[in-house]
N, C-alpha and C positions, 0 to 999 in steps of 0.2 A: 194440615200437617199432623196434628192430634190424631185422630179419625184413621190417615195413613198407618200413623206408629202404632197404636191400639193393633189395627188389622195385623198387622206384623207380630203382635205380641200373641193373638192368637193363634196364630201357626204357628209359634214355637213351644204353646202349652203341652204338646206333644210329648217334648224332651225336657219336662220339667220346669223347675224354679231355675236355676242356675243359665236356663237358656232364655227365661220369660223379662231377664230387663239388663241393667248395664253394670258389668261385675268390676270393674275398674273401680265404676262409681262408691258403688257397694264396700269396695273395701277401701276405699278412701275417707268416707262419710264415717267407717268403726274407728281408724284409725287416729282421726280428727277427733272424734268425739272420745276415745280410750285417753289420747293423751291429756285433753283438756280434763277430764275429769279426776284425772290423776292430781294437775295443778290446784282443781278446783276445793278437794278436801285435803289440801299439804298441809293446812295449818293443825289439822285435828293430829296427825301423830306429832307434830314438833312442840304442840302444846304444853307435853309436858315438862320441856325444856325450857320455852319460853315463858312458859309460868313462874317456873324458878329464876331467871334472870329477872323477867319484871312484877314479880309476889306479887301474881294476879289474885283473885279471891276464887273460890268456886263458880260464883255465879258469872264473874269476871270471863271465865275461863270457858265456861258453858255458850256466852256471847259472841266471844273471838271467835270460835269454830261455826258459830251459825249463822254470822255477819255474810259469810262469803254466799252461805246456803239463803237465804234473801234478799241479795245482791241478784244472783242466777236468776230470783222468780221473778225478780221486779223485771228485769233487763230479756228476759224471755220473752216477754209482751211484744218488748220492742224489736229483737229479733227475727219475732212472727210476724211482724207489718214488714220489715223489711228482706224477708225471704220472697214474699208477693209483691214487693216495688224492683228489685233488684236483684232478685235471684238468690237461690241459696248458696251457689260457687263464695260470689262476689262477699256474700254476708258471711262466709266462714271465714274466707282472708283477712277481712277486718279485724274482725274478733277476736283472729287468732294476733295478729300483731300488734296488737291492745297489751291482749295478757303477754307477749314476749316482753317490749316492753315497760312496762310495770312492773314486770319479774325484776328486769336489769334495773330499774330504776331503784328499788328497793335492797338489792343486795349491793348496787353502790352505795346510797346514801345508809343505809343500817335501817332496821324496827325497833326503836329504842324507848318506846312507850304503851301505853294499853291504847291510849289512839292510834297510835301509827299502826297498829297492829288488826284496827275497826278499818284503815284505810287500806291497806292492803288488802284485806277482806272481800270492798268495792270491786278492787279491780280483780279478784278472783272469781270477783260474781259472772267476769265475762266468760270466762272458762266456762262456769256451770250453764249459760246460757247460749252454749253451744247445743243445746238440746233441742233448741227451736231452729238450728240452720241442719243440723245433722240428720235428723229423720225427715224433716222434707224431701232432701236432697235425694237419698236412697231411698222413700216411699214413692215420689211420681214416677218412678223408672217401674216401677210393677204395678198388676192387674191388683183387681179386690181379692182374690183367690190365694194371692201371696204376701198378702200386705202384715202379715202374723211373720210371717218368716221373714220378709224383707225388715219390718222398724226391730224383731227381735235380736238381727244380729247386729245392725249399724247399733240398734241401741247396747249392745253386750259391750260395748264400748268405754260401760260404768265399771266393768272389769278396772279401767286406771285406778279406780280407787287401792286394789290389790299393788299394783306400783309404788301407791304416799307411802303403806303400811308396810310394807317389807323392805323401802328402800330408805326415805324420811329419815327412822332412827340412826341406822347405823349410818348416813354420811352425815348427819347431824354431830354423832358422837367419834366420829373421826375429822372432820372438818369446823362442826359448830353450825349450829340451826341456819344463821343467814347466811352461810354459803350456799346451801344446800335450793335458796330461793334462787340464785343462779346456776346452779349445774343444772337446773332444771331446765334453764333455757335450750340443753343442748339436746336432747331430743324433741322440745317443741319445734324447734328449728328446723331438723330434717326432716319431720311431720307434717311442715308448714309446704316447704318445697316438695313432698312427695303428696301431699293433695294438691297442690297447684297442677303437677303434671297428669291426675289421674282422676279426679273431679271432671265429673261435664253436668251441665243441668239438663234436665228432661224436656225433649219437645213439646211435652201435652203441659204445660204450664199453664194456670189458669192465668185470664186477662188482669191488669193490675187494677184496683177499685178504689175507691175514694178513702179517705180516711174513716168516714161516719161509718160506711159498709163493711169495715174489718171488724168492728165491735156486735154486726149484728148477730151473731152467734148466741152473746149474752141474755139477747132477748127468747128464748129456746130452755126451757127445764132443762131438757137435759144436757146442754154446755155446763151447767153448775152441774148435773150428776157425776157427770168423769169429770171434774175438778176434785168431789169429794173424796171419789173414788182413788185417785192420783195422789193425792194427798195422802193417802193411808197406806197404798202400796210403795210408790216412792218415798212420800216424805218417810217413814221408818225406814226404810235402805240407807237415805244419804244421811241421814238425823245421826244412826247407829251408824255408819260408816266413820262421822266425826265424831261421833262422840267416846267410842271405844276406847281408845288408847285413853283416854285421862278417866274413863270407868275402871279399866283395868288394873291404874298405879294407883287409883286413890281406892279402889275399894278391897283391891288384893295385893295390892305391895312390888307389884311386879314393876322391871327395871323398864323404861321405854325400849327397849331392844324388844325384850319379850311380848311387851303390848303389844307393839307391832305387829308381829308373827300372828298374838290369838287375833287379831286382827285382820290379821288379813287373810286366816285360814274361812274367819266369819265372815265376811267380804265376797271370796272368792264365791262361797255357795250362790250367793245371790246373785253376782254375774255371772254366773255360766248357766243358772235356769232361765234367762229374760228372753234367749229366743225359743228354750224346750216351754217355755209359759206360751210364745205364741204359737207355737206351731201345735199344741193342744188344744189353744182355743178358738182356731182353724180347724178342727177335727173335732172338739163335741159343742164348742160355743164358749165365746169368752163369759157367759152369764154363768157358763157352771163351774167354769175355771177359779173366776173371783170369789165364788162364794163359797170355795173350796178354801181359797188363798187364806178370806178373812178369818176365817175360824182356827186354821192353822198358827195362822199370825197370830191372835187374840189370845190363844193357849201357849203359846211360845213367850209371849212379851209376859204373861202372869208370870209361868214358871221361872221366866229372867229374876224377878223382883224378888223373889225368896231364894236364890239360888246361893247356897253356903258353899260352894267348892268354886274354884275356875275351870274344875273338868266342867261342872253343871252348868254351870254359867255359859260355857263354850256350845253347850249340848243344844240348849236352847236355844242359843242366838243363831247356830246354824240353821236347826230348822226353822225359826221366822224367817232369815234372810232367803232362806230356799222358798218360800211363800211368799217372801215381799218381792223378791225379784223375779220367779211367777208371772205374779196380778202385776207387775209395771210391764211385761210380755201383753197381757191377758186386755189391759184397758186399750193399749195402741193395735190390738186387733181390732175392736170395734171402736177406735176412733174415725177412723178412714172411711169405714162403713154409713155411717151417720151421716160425716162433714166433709165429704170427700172436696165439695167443689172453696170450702175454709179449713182446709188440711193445716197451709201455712198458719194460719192466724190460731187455729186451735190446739196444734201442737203448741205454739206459745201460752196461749192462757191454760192450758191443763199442766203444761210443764211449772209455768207460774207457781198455780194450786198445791203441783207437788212439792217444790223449792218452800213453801211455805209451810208447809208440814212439813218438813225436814227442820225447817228454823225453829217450830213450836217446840220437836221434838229434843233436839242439840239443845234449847235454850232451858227449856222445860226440867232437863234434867239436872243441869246445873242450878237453878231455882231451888230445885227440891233436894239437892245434895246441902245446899249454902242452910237454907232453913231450918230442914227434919235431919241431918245429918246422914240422908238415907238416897237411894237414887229409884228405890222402890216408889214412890207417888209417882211418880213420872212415865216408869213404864207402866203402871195401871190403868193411866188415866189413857195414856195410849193404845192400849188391849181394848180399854170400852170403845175407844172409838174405832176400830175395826170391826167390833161389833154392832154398831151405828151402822154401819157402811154395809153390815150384810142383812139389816133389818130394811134401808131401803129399798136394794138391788133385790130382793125378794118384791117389796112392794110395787118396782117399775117391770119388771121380768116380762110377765104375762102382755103388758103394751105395747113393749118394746118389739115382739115379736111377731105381735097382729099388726103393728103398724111398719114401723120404715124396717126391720127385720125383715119382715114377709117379703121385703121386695129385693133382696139380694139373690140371686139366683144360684142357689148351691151353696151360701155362704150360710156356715150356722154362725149364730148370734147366742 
C-alpha cells in the first residue's frame, strides 16, 4: 500500500508541492498545533498579572513560564512513541482534550498559588507537546523533496504564540487573568472538531516496534546533534516567546498591554520565517542555513543584553527570532532525511531537546534577573551557546555529506 502511494506521489511531482501529499491534512496538523501553542505559552504574557496577585519573586516568575516549556519536552518523548503505536490522528485528539480540559478545570476551581500555578504549567506542557503528534502527521503525507516545505508550515503553527501576546493582556485586563484560561477553551474547541473532520493519517506508516526499538536512535551521534541543535534554535524561540512580556515590564516599565504587542510583534518574526527557513534549506542545504541562523542568533542575543532603549531591544529580538525561527525550519529539513524510517520517535526527542532549551532559557533569565539585578547573563550565556552549536555543525558538515547525505537523491543537506 506504501509503494502504491509513493508511486502516485511521483506522478504528481509534476504539479508541485501542493499536489505531492494531503492538503486537508496539512492544514489541520497548522491548525492543531497554532492553537495549542498559543495555550502552551499563555502563562508568559499573564505573568505579569499573576505575579502581582500572587508576589511571585523574579526567579519565581522565570519558573512559572518555563514549567509548561518542560512539561512539552518531557511529554514530547511520549508523544513520539505514541504517534508510531497509534497514529498521529488518534494522538492529537487526546492531547487536545487533556489541555481542554485542564483549561476548564483551572478557570473553575481558580490558580491561587505559586503551585497551582507549576501545576497548571503540567497540563500546559500537553499543548506544547503537540509538536510530536503535528509534524508526523503532515510529514508522512510528503516525499523527501518536500519535507522543508511540508514540517515548515504545519510547524508555522508556533505562530499561536502571536495569539497569548496580542490577546492574553487585554482579556486579562478586561475580564481578569483566570477567565481568560477559559475563554481559551473556545477556540480550542472548534480546532478540536475541525481536525477531527480534516486529519487523515498517512498510508506509508511505518510498522509499530517494540518499546526498546523507539530509543534506538539515541544510540546514533547524530540523534544528540539535532537535539543540540534544536535546542538552540527552538529553545530561544519558545524561551523568548515566554519570557518577553515580564522582560518588558520589569526592565522598561511598560504596562502588560504594551508588552504584549512588543511581544508579539517579536514573536510574529519568527513564526512566519519557520517554513521561508525550510524551503531554503531545501534549495541550498539546511547545513548552510543553520550556520547562517547561529551566528545571526548569537549577535542578536549579545546586542539584546546591552540594549538601552525598547526600540533597541525590539530591533534585536526581531532579528534573532527571524534566525531562531529559520534554523527550527532548517533542522526539520534534515531531520526526515537522516531518520526517516524513526520520523515519529525523533520528532519527539528533538522536540524534547528543544522544550528544554527553552526551559534553560525562560528559567535562566529569571535566575539572573533575581541575583545580578540584570537579564543580561542570561542572554549571553545563550549567544555562546549558539555559537557552540555552529562550532560543531562545522565540525560534522563534511561527514555528514560524504555519508547518509550522499545518498539522498537531489536533496541538498
Amino acid at each position: 500500500m506504501a509503494t502504491a502511494y509513493w508511486e502516485e506521489v511521483d506522478k504528481k511531482e509534476a504539479s508541485g508541492f501542493w499536489s505531492a501529499g494531503h492538503r486537508p491534512t496539512l492544514i489541520a496538523a497548522f491548525l492543531y498545533f497554532d492553537l495549542a501553542f498559543m495555550v502552551w505559552v499563555l502563562l508568559g504574557p499573564l505573568a505579569p498579572e499573576i505575579s502581582k496577585t500572587l508576589h511571585l519573586l523574579p526567579a519565581q516568575k522565570g519558573l512559572m513560564v518555563a514549567t509548561p516549556t518542560l512539561a512539552g519536552a518531557i511529554l514530547r518523548v511520549v508523544n513520539g512513541l505514541l504517534v508510531d503505536r497509534i497514529g498521529p490522528k488518534r494522538s492529537g485528539a487526546i492531547s487536545q482534550l487533556i489541555v481542554i480540559a485542564g483549561l476548564l478545570s483551572a478557570f473553575a476551581l481558580g490558580v491561587n498559588s505559586f503551585a497551582g500555578t507549576l501545576a497548571l504549567g503540567v497540563i500546559l506542557g500537553f499543548a506544547g507537546a503537540s509538536f510530536a503528534i503535528a509534524l508526523p502527521l503532515a510529514s508522512r503525507w510528503y516525499p523527501p523533496q518536500h519535507q522543508g516545505k511540508a514540517m515548515g508550515i504545519a510547524g508555522m503553527g508556533n505562530s499561536g504564540t502571536v495569539f497569548a501576546a496580542l490577546f492574553a493582556p487585554l482579556l486579562a485586563k478586561a475580564f481578569g487573568w483566570n477567565a481568560v484560561l477559559g475563554l481559551a477553551c473556545i477556540p480550542l474547541s472548534i480546532v478540536f472538531l475541525l481536525y477531527l473532520a480534516m486529519a487523515k493519517d498517512a498510508p506509508n506508516a511505518p510498522a509499530p516496534k517494540g518499546i526498546v526499538e523507539y530509543l534506538q536512535p539515541l544510540k546514533q551521534a547524530d540523534a544528540w546533534l539535532f537535539m543540540l541543535f534544536y535546542a538552540v534554535t527552538f529553545g530561544g524561540f519558545v524561551g523568548l516567546s515566554s519570557s518577553l512580556p515580564i522582560y518588558f515590564t520589569d526592565r522598561f516599565g511598560l504596562t502588560p498591554v504594551m508588552a504584549g504587542y512588543c511581544t508579539a510583534a517579536c514573536v510574529f518574526a519568527g513564526s512566519l520565517v519557520r517554513p521561508i527557513g525550510g524551503a531554503v534549506a531545501d534549495a541550498i542545504g539546511g547545513v548552510k542555513t543553520l550556520t547562517v541562523v547561529y551566528l545571526v542568533a548569537a549577535a542578536a542575543l549579545a546586542g539584546v543584553s546591552g540594549a538601552p532603549t525598547v526600540v533597541t531591544a525590539m530591533s534585536f529580538f526581531v532579528l534573532g527570532m527571524l534566525a531562531l525561527g529559520a534554523g527550527n525550519g532548517a533542522v526539520f529539513q534534515l531531520v526526515p532525511q537522516r531518520f526517516a524510517k524513526e520520523i515519529g520517535v525523533m520528532t519527539g526527542l528533538v522536540g524534547m531537546a528543544g522544550g528544554i532549551g527553552g526551559f534553560y532559557l525562560a528559567s535562566s533569565l529569571g535566575i539572573a534577573k533575581q541575583i545580578t539585578g540584570s537579564f543580561a547573563p542570561g542572554f549571553l550565556i545563550f549567544a555562546g551557546l549558539a555559537l557552540v552549536a555552529v562550532v560543531v555543525l562545522t565540525l560534522v558538515k563534511q561527514g555528514w555529506r560524504s555519508g547518509w547525505g550522499a545518498t539522498e537523491n537531489g536533496v541538498r543537506i
